[in-house]
C-alpha positions as CSV (number, residue, x, y, z in Angstrom):
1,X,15.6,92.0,100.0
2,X,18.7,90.2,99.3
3,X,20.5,89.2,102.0
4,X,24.6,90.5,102.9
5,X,26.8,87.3,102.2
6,X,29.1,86.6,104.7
7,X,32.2,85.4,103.6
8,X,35.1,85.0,105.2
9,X,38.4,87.4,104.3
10,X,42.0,87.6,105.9
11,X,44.4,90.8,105.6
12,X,47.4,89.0,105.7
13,X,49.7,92.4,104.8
14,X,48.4,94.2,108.2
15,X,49.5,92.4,111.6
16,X,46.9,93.5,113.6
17,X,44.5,91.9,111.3
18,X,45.7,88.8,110.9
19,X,42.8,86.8,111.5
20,X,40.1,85.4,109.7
21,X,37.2,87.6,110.0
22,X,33.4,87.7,108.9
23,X,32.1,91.0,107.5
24,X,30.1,92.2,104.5
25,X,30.6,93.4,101.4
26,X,30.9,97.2,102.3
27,X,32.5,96.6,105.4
28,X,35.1,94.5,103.3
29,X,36.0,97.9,100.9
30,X,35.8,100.2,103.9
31,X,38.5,98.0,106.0
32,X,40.3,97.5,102.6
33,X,40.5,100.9,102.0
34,X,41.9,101.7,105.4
35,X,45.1,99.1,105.5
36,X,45.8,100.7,102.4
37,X,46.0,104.0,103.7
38,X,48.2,102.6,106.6
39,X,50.5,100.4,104.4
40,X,51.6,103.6,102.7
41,X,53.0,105.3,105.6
42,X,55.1,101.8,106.4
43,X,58.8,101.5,105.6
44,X,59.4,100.5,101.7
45,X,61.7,99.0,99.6
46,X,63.4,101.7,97.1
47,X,66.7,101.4,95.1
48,X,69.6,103.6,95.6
49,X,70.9,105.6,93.0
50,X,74.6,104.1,91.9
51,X,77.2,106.7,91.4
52,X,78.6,104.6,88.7
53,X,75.6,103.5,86.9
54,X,75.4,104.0,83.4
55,X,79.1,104.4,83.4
56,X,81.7,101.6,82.7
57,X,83.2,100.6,86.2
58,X,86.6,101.7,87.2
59,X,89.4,99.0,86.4
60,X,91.9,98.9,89.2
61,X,95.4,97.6,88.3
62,X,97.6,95.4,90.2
63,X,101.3,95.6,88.2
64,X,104.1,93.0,89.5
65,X,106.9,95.0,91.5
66,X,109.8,95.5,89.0
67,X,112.4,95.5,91.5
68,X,112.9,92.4,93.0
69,X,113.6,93.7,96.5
70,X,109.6,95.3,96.5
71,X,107.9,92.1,98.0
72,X,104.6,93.9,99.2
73,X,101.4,94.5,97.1
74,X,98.5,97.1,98.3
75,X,95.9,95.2,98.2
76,X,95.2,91.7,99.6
77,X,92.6,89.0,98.3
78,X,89.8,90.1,101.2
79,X,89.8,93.9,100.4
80,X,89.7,92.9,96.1
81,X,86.3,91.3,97.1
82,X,85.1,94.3,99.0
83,X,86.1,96.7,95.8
84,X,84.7,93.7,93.4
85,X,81.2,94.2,95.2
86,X,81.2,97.9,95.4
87,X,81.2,98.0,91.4
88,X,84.8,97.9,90.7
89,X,87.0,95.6,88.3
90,X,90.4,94.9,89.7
91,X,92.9,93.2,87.5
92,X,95.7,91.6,89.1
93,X,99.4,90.8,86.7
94,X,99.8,87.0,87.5
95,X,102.3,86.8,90.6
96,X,101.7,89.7,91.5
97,X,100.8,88.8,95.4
98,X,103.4,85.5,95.3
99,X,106.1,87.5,97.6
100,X,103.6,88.5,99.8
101,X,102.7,84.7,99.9
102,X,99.3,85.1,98.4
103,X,98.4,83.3,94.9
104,X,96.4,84.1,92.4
105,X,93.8,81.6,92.6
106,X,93.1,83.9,96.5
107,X,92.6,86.9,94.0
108,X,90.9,85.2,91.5
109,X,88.3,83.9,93.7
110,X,88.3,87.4,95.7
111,X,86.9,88.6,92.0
112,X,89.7,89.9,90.6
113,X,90.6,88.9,87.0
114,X,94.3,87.3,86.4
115,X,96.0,89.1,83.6
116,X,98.9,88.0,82.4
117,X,101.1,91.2,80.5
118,X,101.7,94.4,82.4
119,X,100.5,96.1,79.8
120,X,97.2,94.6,80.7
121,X,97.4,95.7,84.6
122,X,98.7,99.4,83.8
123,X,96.2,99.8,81.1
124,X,93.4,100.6,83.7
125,X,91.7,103.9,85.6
126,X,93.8,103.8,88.7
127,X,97.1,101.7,88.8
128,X,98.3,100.4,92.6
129,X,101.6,99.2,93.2
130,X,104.4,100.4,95.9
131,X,107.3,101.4,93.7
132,X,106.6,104.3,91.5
133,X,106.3,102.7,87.5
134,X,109.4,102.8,85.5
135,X,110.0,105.5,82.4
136,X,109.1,102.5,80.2
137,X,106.0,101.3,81.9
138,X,104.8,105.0,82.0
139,X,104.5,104.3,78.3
140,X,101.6,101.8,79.1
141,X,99.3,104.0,81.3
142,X,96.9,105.7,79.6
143,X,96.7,109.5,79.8
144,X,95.2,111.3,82.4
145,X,94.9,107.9,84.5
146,X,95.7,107.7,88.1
147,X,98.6,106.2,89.7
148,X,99.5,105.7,93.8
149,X,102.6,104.5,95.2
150,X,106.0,105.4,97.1
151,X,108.0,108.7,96.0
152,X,111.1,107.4,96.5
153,X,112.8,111.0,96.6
154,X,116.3,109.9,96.9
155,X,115.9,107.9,93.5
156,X,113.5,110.6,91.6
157,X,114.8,112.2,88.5
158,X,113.3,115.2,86.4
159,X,113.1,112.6,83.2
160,X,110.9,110.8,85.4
161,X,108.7,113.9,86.4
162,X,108.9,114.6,82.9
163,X,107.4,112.0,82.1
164,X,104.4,111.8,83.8
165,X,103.4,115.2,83.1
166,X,104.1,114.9,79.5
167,X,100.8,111.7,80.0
168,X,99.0,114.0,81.7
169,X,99.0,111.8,84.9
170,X,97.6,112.4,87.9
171,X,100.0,111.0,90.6
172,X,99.9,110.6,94.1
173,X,102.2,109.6,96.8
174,X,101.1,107.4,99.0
175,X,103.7,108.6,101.8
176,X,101.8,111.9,101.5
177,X,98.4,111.1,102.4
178,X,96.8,112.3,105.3
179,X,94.1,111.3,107.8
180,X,91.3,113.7,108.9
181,X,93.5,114.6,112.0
182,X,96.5,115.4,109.5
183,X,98.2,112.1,110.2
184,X,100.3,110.2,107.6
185,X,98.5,106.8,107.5
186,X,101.2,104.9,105.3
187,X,103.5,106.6,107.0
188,X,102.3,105.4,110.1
189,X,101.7,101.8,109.7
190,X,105.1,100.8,107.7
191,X,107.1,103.1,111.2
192,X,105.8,100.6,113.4
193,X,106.9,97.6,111.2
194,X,110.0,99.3,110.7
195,X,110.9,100.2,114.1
196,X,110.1,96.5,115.5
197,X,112.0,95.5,112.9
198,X,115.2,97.5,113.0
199,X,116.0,95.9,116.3
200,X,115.6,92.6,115.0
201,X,118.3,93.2,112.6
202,X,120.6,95.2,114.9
203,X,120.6,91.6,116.7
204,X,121.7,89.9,113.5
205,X,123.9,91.9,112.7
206,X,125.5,92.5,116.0
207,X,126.2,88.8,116.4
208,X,129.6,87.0,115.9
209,X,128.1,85.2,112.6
210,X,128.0,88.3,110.5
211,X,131.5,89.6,111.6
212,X,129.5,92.3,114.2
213,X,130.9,93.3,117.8
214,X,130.0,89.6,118.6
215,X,127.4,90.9,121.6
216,X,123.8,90.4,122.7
217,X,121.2,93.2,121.9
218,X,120.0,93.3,125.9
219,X,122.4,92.4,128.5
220,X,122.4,89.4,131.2
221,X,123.6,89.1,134.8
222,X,126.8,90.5,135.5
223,X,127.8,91.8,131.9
224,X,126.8,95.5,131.0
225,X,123.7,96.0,128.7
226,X,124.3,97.1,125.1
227,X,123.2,100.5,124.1
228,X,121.2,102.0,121.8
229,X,121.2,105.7,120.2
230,X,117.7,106.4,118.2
231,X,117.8,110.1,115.8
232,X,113.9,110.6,115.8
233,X,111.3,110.7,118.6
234,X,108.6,109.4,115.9
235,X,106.5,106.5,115.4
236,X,110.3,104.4,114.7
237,X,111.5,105.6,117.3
238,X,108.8,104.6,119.7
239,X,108.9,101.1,118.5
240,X,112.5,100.8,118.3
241,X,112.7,102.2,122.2
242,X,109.6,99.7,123.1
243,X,111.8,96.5,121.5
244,X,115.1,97.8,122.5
245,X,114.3,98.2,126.5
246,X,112.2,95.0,126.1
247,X,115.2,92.9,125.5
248,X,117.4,95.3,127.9
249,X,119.7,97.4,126.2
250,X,120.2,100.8,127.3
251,X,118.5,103.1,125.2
252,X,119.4,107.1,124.5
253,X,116.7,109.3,122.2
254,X,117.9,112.6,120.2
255,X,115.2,115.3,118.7
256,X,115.0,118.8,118.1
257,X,111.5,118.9,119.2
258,X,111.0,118.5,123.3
259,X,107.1,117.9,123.1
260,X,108.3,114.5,120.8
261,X,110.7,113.3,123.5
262,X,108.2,114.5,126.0
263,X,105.4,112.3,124.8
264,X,107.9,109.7,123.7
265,X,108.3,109.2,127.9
266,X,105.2,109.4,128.6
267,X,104.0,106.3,126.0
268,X,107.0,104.3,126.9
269,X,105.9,104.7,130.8
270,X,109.8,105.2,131.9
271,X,110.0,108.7,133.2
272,X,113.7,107.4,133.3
273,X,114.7,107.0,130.0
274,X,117.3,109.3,128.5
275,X,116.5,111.6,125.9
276,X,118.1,114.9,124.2
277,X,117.9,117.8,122.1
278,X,120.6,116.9,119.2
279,X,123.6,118.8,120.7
280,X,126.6,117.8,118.6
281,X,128.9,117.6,121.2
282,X,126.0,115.6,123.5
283,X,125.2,113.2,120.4
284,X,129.1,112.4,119.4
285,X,129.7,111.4,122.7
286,X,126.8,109.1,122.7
287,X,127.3,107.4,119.1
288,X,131.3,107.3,120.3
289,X,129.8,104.4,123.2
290,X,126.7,103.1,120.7
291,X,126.7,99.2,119.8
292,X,123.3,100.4,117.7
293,X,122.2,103.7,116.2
294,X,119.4,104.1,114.3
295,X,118.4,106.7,112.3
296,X,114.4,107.3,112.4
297,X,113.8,111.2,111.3
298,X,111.0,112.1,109.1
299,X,110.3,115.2,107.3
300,X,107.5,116.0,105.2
301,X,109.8,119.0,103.2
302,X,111.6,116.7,101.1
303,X,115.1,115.7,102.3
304,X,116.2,114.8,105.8
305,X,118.7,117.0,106.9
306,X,121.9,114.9,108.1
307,X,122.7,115.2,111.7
308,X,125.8,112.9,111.8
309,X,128.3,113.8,110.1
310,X,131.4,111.6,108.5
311,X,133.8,112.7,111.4
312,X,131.5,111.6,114.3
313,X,130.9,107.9,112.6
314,X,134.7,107.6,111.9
315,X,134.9,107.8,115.8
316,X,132.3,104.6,116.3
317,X,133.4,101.7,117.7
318,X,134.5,99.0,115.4
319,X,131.6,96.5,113.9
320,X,129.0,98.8,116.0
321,X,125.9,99.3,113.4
322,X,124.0,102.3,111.8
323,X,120.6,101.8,110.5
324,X,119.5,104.0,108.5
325,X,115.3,104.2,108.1
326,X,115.5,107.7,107.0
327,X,117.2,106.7,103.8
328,X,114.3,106.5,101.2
329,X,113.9,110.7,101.9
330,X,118.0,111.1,101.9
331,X,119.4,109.9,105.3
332,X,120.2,111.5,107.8
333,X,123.7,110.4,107.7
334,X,126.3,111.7,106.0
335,X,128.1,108.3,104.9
336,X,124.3,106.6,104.4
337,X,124.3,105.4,101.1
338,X,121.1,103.6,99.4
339,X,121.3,99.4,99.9
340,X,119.4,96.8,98.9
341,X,117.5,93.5,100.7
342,X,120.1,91.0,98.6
343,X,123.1,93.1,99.5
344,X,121.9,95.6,103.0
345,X,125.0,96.2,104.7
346,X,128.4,98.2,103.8
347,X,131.5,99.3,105.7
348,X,132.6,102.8,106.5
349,X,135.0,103.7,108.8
350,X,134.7,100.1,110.5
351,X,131.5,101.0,110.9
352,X,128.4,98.1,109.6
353,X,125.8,100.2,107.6
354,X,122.3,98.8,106.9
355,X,120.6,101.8,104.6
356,X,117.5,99.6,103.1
357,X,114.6,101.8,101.9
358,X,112.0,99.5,102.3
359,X,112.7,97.6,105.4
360,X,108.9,96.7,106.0
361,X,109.3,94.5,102.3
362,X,111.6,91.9,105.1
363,X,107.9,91.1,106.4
364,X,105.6,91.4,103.0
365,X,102.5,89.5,104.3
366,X,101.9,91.8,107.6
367,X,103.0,95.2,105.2
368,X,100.6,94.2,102.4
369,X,98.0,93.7,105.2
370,X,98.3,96.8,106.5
371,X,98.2,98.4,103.1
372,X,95.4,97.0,102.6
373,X,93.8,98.2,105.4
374,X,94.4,101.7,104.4
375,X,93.6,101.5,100.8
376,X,90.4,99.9,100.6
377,X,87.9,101.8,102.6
378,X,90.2,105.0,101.0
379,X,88.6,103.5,97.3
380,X,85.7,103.0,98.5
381,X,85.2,106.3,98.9
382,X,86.7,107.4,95.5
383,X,83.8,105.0,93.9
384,X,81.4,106.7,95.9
385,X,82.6,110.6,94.9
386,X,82.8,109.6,91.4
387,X,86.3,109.3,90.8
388,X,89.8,110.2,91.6
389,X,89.1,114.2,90.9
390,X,86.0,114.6,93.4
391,X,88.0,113.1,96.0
392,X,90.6,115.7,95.7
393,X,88.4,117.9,95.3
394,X,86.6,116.9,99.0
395,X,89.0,115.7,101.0
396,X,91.9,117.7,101.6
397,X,94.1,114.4,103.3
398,X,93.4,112.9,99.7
399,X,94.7,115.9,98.0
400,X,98.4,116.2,99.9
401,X,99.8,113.0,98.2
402,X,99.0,114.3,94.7
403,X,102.5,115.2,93.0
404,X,101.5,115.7,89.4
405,X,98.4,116.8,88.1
406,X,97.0,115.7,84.3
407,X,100.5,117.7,82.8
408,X,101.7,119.8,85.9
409,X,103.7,119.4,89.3
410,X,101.7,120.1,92.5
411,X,104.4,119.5,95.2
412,X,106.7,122.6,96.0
413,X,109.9,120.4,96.8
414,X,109.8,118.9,93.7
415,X,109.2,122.0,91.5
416,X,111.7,123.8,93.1
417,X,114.2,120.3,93.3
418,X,114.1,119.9,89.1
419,X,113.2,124.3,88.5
420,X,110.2,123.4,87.0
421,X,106.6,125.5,87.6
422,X,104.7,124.6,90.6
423,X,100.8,124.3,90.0
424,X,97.9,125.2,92.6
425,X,96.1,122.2,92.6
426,X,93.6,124.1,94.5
427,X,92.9,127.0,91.9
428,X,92.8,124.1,88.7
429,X,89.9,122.5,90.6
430,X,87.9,125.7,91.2
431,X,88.3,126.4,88.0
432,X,86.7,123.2,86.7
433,X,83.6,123.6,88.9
């Protein structure tokens, strides 16, 4: 009989037998046989179905601001590389991030290609860019294309509604979008720039050097405090309250809701701090002794209403200052009129008024940033979903900034603002399913 060879063998693919170990022939196929049968049930490779492949990606564009006071851009270098790599093309207009002190070469090593016509940048799937586009670059998106920025109600105009719905755009406003708690994001994060910067300016302004009351926003030893009236118990307001009693003034808070003023004390820790329904006698007496008032109400119905009226400014002191957050939804006062980052301030009454929409622009690096922030995991999703329609289909936050729908307007305010048919953006995506 032939004798069994011994040879020597080594599983190298099963841990516990990786050793070199002498056996036969048959006893080589049955231990064979059994790491196989083990290897199957360990963890394997596997690809993961792309929701994009097979599909063109999804161009993103990055216009230039066309107003020269817009100095912010949504999307920063670091979040371009994240959408780059989760299958997206983003194309950037040349100087696009230059206000916001970021260059091209950033983008373009962040993945993004440099296109140099606007045409170019609004000639993609979703367009990104903080001032809504003009009636002339409407003309370069391509219908039924996406765009997100600010609805800048104050300044909107039924040619411009018009307009998109006659491309068939779908249109959302990024002032509009919601969390999963039903917080406004954008909202949110430009409020706190805004309200720690509105105090900075009230300083500027207030000084000697820009003809103000010639007084220190605080107060030192032996010489009264200056003092502050905030309209809002909001995010602003917080912020403005926080810098405002950090640098000593005295501070005084009006809102029509009490839980707002309510929690307003509570975050600020100062059980002390003075705060009011808006009384009109109360609220005249205090802007009558204000160095600073500041104007911080919200509203997600359209316009602010105006709480101070013409009278109660005209009896302001001289060179004291309003400012005026609320102005990009109206203003909530009645002499507020729309002002600019070259030329902020007017006169009324002897009375300085700042009325800047887009105060967070003064600081473009830290507002792009936080932008950012919100915008890129936000399009991550919408890669994921499969576009722009099964996020508003999905998630309902999503779905409150969309204005105009592919030829039809989905906000209420502005239907009813411009008489025109309001659509139910919910019923026109059931209908598609």
């Amino acid at each position: 009989m032939r004798p069994i060879a011994h040879l020597p063998f080594t599983y190298d693919f099963i841990p516990e037998l990786n050793t070199q170990i002498i056996m036969g022939d048959q006893e080589k196929e049955g231990f064979k046989k059994a790491a196989e049968e083990v290897y199957q049930y360990h963890p394997q490779e596997m690809m993961v179905k792309s929701p994009n492949r097979g599909k063109d990606p999804i161009a993103i564009g990055l216009p230039k601001e066309s107003c020269s006071d817009e100095k912010r851009i949504m999307l920063r270098p670091e979040a371009v590389a994240i959408l780059v790599n989760n299958g997206y093309d983003v194309l950037l207009e040349s100087g696009a991030g230059l206000p916001a002190n970021l260059t091209d070469k950033e983008y373009s090593d962040a993945g993004a290609k440099v296109v140099y016509s606007p045409e170019d940048a609004f000639g993609t799937d979703i367009i990104l860019r903080v001032s809504p586009p003009s009636l002339e670059e409407i003309k370069h998106i391509k219908r039924q294309k996406t765009v997100i920025s600010a609805l800048y109600t104050k300044e909107l105009s039924k040619e411009y509604i018009q307009a998109v719905t006659q491309r068939k755009l779908v249109c959302l406003a990024f002032e509009l979008l919601e969390d999963k708690v039903g917080g406004l994001p954008v909202v949110r994060a430009m409020s706190e720039i805004a309200g720690s910067t509105v105090m900075l300016i009230a300083a500027e302004y207030l000084s000697s050097f820009n003809e103000g009351r010639g007084i220190i926003l605080g107060g030192i030893t032996g010489v009264p405090p200056s003092k502050v009236v905030i309209l809002g118990a909001g995010t602003v307001a917080e912020y403005a309250a926080r810098t405002s009693m950090g640098m000593g003034a005295e501070v005084k808070i009006f809102d029509n809701h009490i839980y707002r003023l309510r929690r307003l004390k509570n975050i600020l820790g100062n059980p002390q701090l003075y705060t009011s329904v808006i009384d009109n006698g109360k609220l005249a007496e205090a802007l009558a002794e204000a160095d600073v008032v500041i104007g911080a109400v919200h509203t997600n119905r359209g316009r602010t209403p105006t709480f101070v009226t013409e009278e109660m400014v005209s009896y302001m002191k001289p060179n004291s200052i309003i400012i005026d957050v609320s102005i990009d939804q109206g203003g909530c006062f009645e002499t507020s009129e729309p002002t600019t980052l070259h030329q902020p301030t007017f006169h009324r009454h002897g009375v300085i008024h700042y009325c800047v929409p887009n105060i967070p622009s003064r600081v473009a690096r830290t507002a792009s940033t936080a932008l950012s922030n919100i915008f890129a995991p936000m399009l991550t999703k919408l890669i994921e979903k499969g576009g722009t329609d099964q996020m508003i289909r999905y998630y309902p936050g999503f779905t409150k900034g969309v204005y105009a729908y592919k030829g039809g307007v989905t906000n209420k305010f502005i239907a009813e603002k411009y008489d025109m048919p309001c659509m139910n953006l919910e019923l026109i995506l059931a209908a598609r399913i």
